[in-house]
N, C-alpha and C positions, 0 to 999 in steps of 0.2 A: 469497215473493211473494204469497202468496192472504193471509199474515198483514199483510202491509204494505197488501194492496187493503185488507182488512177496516178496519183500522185509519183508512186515508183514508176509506174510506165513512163510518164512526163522526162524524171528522171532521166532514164534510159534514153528516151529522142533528145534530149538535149547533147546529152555525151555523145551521142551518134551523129545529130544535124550538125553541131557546133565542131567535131574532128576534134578534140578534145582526147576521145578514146583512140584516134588511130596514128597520135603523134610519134614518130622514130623517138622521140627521148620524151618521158611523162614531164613537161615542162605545167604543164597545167594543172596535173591531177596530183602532185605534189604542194601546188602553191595549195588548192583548193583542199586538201587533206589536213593542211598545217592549220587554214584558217577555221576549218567548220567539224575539224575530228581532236587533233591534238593540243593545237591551243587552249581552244576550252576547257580539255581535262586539266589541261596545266592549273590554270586560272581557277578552275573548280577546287583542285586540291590545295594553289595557296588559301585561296580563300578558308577552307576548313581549317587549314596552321594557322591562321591568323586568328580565326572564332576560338580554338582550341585554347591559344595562348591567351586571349579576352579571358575565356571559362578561367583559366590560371589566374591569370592577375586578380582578378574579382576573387577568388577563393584564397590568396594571397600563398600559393603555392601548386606546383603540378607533379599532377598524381602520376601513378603506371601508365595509365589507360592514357591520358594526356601524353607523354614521349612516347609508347607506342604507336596513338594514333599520329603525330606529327611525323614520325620517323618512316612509318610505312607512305604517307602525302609523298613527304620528302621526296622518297625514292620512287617515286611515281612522278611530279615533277620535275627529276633531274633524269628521268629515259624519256619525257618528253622534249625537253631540252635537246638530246643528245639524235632523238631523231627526228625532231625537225631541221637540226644544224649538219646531219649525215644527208635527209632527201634535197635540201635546198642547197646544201652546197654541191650537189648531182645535177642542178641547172641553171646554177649562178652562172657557166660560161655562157649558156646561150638563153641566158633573160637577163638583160642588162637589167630590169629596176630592181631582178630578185639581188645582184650582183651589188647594187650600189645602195639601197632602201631596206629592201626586207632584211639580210644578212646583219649588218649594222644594228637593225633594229633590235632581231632578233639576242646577239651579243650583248647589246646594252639590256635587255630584260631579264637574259641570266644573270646578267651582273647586279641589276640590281635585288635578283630573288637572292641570289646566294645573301647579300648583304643583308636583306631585312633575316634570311632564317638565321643570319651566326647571331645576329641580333636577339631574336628570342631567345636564342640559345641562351645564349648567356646572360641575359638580362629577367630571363622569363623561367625555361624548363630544365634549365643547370643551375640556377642561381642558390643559394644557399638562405637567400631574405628575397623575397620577391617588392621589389622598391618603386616599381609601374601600374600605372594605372589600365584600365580597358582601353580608355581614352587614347594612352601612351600607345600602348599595342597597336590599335590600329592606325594610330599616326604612322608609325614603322613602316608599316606597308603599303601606305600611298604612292613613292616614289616606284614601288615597284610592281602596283598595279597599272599605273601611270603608262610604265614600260610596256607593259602586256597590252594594254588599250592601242598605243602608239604601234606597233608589230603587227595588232590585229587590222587597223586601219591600213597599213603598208602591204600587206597580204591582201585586201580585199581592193585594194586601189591596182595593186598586180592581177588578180582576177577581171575586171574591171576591164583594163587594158589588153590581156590575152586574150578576152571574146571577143573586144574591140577588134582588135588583129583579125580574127575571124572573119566578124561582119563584113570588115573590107575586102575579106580574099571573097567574098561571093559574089559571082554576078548578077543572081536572081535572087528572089526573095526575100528583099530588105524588110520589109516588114513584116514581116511572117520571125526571122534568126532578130529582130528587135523585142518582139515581145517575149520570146523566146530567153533571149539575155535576162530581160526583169524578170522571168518567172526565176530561171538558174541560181539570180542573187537572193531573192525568196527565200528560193524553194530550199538552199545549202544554210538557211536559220530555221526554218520551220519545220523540215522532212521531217527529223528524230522527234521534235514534240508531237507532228501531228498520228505519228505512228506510235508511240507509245500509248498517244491519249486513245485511240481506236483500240487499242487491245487490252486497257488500264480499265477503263470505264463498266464495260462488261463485265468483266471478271470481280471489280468490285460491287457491283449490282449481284454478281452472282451470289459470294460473299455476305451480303447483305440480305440475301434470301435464306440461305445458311442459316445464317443466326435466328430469322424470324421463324424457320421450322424448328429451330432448337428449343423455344420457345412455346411452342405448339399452337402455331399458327401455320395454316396449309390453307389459306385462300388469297398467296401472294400474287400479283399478277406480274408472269413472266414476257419479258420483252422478246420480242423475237430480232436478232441481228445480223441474220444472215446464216449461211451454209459452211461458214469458216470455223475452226476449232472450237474458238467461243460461242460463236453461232450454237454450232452442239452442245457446249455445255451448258448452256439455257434449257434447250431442247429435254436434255436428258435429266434436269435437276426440274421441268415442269413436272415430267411424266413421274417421275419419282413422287413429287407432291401430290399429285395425284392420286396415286397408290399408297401415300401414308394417310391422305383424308380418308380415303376407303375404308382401309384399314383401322384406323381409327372409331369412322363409324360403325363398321360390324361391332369393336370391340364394347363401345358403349351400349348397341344395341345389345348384345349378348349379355352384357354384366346388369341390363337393368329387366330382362327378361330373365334371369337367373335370383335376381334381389324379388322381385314381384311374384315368381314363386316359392323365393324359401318364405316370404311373407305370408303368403294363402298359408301356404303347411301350416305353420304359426300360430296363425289367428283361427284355423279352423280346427288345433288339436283337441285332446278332451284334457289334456294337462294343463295345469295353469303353468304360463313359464310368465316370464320379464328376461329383458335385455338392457344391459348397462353399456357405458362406454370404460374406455379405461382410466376415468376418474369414480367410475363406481357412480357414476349419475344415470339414474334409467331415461332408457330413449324410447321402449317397448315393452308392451305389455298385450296379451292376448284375449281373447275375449274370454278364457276359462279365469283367467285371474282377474276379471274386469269383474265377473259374477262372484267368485268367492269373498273378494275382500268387500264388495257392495253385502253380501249376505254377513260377511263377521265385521260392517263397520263399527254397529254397536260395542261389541268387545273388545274392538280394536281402540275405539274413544275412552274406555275404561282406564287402558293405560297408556293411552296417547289423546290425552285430551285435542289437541289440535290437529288430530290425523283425518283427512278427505282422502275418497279416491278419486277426487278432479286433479287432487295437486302430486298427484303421483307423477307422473312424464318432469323432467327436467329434476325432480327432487334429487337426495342422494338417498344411498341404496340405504343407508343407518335407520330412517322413518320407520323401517320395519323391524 
C-alpha cells in the first residue's frame, strides 16, 4: 500500500512538473490514455477472440458461449477503436506526428481487426464445417496484432517526443524533468500491475487463511500490511482466529470434563451396565459388570466355551 501511494503521488508530480495536466487542448493525456488505457483493452479482447476461435477450431465447432463471448470482445473492441479515433483526431491538428503516424496507424489496425474478425466469422463461429486449424486461427491474426504493436510503438514514440517538447521548454532542472521522463515511461506500463499486485496479494493470503480456519486450523500466522482496507482485514480475520481457538478450546475442555464425569458415574455405579458403539461392538464396561461376569465366568464357559472377560472391549455385543 505505502509503495502503490508512492507510486500514484510520483504519478501526480509528473502530470504537474511535466504541464501535461495544464495544457489549453489534452494533446498529451489523449496520446497517453490511447497508449497505456485503451489500446491494451483493445488488444486484450482480440486476443481472447482469437483464443476463443482456437478453443473453436480445436472442438471443430463453436458453441453459444464461444459467439457470445466473441461478440461481447467485439463490441468492446470496436468502442475502443471508435474512441481512440474520436480523442486523437481532437489533436491531430495541433500534433503533427498524432496527424501524420499515429492516425494512419491507428486506421490501418481497424482495418486490419475488422479483417481478421469477418475472417473467424465466417470461417470459424458461423461456419457450418469448421475446415481450420488452431494453427489457421491464430495465423489470421497476426497481421492484425502486427497493426496494434506498430500503433502502440507510434503512440509511445508520440509520448516520447511531447515530454521531449517539455524538457526543452524548461530552463532549470534538466536533470531532475529527465529522470522524471524514464520514470513517466515506466511508470504508464507498470502503475496498473503494480497496484493491483498490492491489493491482489493480501486479499489472497486473506483467502487463504479462510480456507485454513475452515479446516480447523486457528494457529495461521497473520501478516500485518498496513492500516489500509486490507490492512484491516487481516487485522480483523487475526482477532477473529483468535477467538475461534479460544473458543474451541473451552469447547474441548468442557466436552472432555463432561466425558470424564459421565465416566466416574459409570464405573462407580452399583449396576453392571456396558457400552456399545453403533456397530453393536462394546467400547465399555463398568466395574459392576467387570465383577459379575468374572463371578458367572464358569457358567458362562458352559455355554460359551471360548468366552473371557479379557476379550470382552472391542468384541461384538452377540458374545453374550
Amino acid at each position: 500500500p505505502h509503495l502503490s501511494a508512492a507510486i500514484a503521488a510520483l504519478n501526480m508530480k509528473v502530470w504537474m512538473v511535466s504541464q501535461l495536466s495544464l495544457d489549453p487542448l489534452p494533446t498529451g493525456y489523449y496520446v497517453i490514455a490511447s497508449a497505456t488505457d485503451t489500446l491494451p483493452g483493445v488488444m486484450n479482447d482480440m486476443a481472447f477472440i482469437r483464443t476463443r476461435a482456437m478453443a473453436a477450431a480445436i472442438a471443430q465447432g463453436a458453441g453459444e458461449a464461444d459467439r457470445e463471448g466473441v461478440r461481447m470482445s467485439h463490441a468492446r473492441t470496436q468502442a475502443g477503436f471508435v474512441t481512440m479515433q474520436v480523442e486523437l483526431d481532437s489533436i491531430a491538428a495541433a500534433q503533427e506526428s498524432v496527424r501524420t503516424t499515429v492516425i494512419p496507424a491507428l486506421q490501418r489496425a481497424s482495418q486490419e481487426y475488422e479483417r481478421f474478425h469477418q475472417t473467424v466469422g465466417t470461417r470459424v463461429l458461423d461456419a457450418q464445417k469448421v475446415e481450420v486449424t488452431a494453427a489457421d486461427v491464430h495465423e489470421m491474426g497476426n497481421d492484425a496484432a502486427r497493426a496494434m504493436t506498430a500503433l502502440s510503438e507510434a503512440l509511445y514514440a508520440t509520448i516520447v517526443s511531447e515530454l521531449e517538447q517539455r524538457l526543452e521548454a524548461q530552463t532549470s532542472g534538466r536533470l531532475v524533468n529527465t529522470t522524471i521522463i524514464v520514470f513517466a515511461l515506466t511508470l504508464a506500463l507498470v502503475l496498473g500491475r503494480l497496484i493491483t499486485t498490492a491489493v491482489v496479494r493480501p486479499i489472497a493470503y486473506a483467502v487463504k487463511v479462510f480456507g485454513s480456519i475452515a479446516r480447523g486450523r486457528y494457529d495461521n500466522p497473520i501478516r500485518q500490511t498496513g492500516s489500509d482496507e486490507t490492512g484491516q482485514v487481516l487485522v480483523a480475520l487475526g482477532e477473529m482466529q483468535i477467538r475461534l481457538r479460544i473458543l474451541k478450546e473451552e469447547e474441548s475442555n468442557a466436552a472432555a470434563t463432561l466425558t470424564g464425569r459421565i465416566r466416574a458415574a459409570l464405573h462407580n455405579a452399583q449396576s453392571a451396565m456396558l457400552v456399545t458403539d453403533a456397530e453393536l461392538k462394546i467400547v465399555y464396561v463398568n466395574r459392576a459388570f467387570d465383577t459379575l461376569v468374572s463371578n458367572a465366568e464358569a457358567a458362562l464357559r458352559h455355554d460359551l466355551p471360548r468366552f473371557s472377560p479379557l476379550t470382552l472391549l472391542g468384541a461384538c455385543l452377540e458374545v453374550l
